[in-house]
C-alpha positions in Angstrom: 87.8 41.9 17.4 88.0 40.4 13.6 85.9 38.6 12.3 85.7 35.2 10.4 83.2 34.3 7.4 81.2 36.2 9.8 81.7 34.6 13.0 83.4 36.2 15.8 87.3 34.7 15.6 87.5 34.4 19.2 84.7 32.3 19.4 85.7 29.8 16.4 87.4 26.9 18.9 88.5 25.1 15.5 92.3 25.1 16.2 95.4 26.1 14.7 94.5 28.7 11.6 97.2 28.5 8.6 98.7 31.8 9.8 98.9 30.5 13.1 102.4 29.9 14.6 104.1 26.8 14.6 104.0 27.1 18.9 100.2 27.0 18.1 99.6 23.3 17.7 100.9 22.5 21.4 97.3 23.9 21.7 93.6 22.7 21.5 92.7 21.4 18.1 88.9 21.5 17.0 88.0 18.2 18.2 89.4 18.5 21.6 87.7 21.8 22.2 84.5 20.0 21.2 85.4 16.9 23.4 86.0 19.4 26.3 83.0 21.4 26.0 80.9 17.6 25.8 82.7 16.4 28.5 82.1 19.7 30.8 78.4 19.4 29.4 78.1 15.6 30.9 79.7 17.1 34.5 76.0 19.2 35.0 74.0 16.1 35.0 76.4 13.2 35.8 79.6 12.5 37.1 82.0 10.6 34.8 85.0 10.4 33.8 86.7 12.7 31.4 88.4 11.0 28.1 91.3 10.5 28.3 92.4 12.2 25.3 91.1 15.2 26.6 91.8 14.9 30.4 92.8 19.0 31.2 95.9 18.7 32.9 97.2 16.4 30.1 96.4 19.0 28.0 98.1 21.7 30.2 101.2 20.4 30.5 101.4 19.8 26.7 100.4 23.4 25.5 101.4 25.2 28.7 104.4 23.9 30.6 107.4 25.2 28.9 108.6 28.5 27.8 106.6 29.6 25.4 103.3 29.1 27.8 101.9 32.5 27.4 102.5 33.0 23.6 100.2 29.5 22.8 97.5 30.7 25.7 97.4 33.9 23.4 97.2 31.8 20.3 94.4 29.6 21.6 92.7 33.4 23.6 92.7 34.5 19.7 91.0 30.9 18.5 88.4 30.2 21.2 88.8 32.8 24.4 85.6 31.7 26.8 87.2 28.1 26.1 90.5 28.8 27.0 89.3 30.9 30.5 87.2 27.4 31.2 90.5 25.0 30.0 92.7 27.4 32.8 90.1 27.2 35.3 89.3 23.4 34.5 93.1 23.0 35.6 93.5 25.0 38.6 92.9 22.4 41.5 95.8 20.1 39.5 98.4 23.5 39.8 97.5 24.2 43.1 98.2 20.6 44.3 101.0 20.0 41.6 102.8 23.6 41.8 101.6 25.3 44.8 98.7 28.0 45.6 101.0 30.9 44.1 100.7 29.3 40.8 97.3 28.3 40.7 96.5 32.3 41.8 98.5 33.2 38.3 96.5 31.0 36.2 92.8 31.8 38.0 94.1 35.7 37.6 95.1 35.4 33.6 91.7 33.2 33.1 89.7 36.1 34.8 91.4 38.8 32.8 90.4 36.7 29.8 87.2 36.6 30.6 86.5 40.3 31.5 88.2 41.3 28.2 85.7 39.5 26.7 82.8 39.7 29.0 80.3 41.4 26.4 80.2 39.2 24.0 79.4 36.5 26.0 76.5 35.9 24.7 77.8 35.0 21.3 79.3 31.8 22.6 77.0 28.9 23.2 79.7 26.7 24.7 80.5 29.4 27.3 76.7 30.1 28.4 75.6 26.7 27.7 77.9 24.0 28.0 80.4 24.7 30.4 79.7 23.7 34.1 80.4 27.2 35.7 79.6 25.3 39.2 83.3 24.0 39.4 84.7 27.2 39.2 82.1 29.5 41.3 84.1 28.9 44.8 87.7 29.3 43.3 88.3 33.0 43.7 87.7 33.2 47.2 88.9 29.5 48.5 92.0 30.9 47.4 92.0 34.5 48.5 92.7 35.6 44.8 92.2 39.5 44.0 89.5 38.9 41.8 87.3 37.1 44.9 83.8 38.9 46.1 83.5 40.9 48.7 83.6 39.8 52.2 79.9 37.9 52.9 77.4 39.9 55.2 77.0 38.5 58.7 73.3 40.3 59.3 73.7 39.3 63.0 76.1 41.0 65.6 77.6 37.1 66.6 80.8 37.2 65.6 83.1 34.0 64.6 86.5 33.0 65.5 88.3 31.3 63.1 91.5 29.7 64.1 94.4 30.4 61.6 97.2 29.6 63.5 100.8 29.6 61.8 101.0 26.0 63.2 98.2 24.4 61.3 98.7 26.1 57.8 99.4 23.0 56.2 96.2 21.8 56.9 94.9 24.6 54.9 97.4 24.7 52.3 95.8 23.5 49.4 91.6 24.0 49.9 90.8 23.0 46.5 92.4 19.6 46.6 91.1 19.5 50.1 87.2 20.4 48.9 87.4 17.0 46.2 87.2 15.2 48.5 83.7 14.5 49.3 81.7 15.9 52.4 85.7 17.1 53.0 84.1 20.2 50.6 81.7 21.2 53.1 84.6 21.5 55.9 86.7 23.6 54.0 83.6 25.8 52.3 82.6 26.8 55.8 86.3 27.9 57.3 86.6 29.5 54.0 83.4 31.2 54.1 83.8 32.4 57.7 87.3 33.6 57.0 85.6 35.9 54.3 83.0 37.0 56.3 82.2 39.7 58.5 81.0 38.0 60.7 85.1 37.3 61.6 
């Protein structure tokens, strides 16, 4: 990992370096990192609306839509890595409900390799273990049946739970995270999604 007037580089979040490529500034500048961090801050206490400037799927489709997706993700993994895991996972409800499940499952998998590359150093970066509302994210893995979700969840009784998956009502389960915005709609869709990863199934 190099290492920047002694700070870890990863962990910088300032935006396009001089040496960066010219790809790069389709990515997060300082003050939007900054902004997103506040903003993410302000979604532990309150609920509010995100600026505008910095609304993530804005963002997404203007760094990560076209071809060269991966190369600025790797540019801005390099600038500010913890950031850019919460910036993929910040937009993962808008790609399952813009681009499909499949897609979202990419993105939650490339933020999640992201992280574990880094996942020692966490401690270095205050937005990452302070600012960031981690509570967004916590259900994602296992609403959509990602390989990175926990393992199933202990029934410690012998009742067992049927949970109707019928081919014939999969698009009422299509898109869970859209589904769980919605309100008390969450708590529907936590507790077929919690019984389907259950043993008690």
């Amino acid at each position: 990992f190099r290492m920047t007037d002694g700070f870890l580089a990863w962990a910088m979040c300032g935006g396009p370096r001089p040496e960066s490529r010219t790809m790069f500034l389709k990515g997060l500048s300082g003050s939007e990192w900054t902004q997103l961090f506040a903003a993410h801050m302000r979604s532990k206490y309150m609920r509010s609306k995100w600026p505008e400037e910095v609304l993530p799927w804005t963002l997404f489709e203007r760094c990560c839509s076209g071809a060269d997706a991966h190369e600025v993700l790797a540019e801005m993994e390099a600038d500010c890595a913890f950031g850019t895991v919460a910036f993929i996972l910040s937009n993962i409800v808008s790609l399952e409900q813009l681009q499909g499940p499949a897609r979202a499952r990419h993105h939650l998998t490339h933020a999640e390799t992201i992280k574990k590359k880094y996942w020692q150093f966490q401690s270095f970066d205050c937005h990452w273990s302070q600012q960031v509302n981690h509570a967004n994210f916590r259900h994602y893995a296992w609403f959509l049946q990602s390989p990175s979700a926990p393992p199933p969840f202990k029934c410690e009784s012998s009742i067992r739970i049927f949970v109707d998956n019928r081919t014939e009502l999969a698009s009422l389960r299509s898109q869970p995270l859209m589904c769980a915005m919605r309100g008390l709609c969450f708590t529907e869709v936590w507790l077929h999604k919690y019984f389907d990863h259950s043993t008690c199934r």
